[in-house]
N, C-alpha and C positions, 0 to 999 in steps of 0.2 A: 430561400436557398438553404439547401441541410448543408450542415457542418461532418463531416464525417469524427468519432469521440476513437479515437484508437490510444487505450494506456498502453505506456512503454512498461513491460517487467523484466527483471532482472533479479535473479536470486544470489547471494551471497553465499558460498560453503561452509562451514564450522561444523568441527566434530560436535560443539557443544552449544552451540546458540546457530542454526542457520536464520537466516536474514533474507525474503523478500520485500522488494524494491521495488515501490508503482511511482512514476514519474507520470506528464501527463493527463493529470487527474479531469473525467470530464463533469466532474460535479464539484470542482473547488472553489465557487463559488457560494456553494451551498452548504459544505460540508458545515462549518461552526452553525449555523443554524438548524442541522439535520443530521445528527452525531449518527445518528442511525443507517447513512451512508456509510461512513466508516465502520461500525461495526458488521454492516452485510459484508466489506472487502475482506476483513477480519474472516468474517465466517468462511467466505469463499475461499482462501488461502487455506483454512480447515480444511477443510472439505475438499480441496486439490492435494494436499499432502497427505490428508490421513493423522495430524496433529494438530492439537490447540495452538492456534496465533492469539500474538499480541500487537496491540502496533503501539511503538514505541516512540515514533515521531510522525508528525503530520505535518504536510507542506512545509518539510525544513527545508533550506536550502542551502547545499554543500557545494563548498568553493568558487557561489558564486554564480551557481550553476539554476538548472532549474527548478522549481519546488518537489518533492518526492516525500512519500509516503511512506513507511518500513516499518515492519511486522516482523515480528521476532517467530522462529515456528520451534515451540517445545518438545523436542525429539525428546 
């Protein structure tokens, strides 16, 4: 049976720090062992904005909620 992998994104506005937001992570199983996961989302948030990202939390979980991901993008 496939599992269908659809990440939730969501970007944050800031004149000065904008902020996207991957919830749904379909390799968060794997990520602390394959850092390199994370740094291709990194690059990919590059590479869709046209600015260097950062991610600045990984699978945190805000209010409770579900684990997410968030990359800072250096405007």
């Amino acid at each position: 049976r496939l599992h269908s992998f659809r990440c939730r994104a969501r970007r944050e506005a800031s004149a000065q720090e904008p902020r996207v937001i991957l919830g749904r992570c379909p390799y968060r199983r794997l990520a602390d062992s394959c850092p390199e996961l994370c740094q291709m989302d990194a690059y990919l948030v590059s590479a869709l904005t046209g600015y260097p990202a950062e991610q600045v939390a990984k699978q945190t979980s805000i209010g409770g909620g579900l684990p997410i991901c968030v990359f800072l993008v250096r405007v």
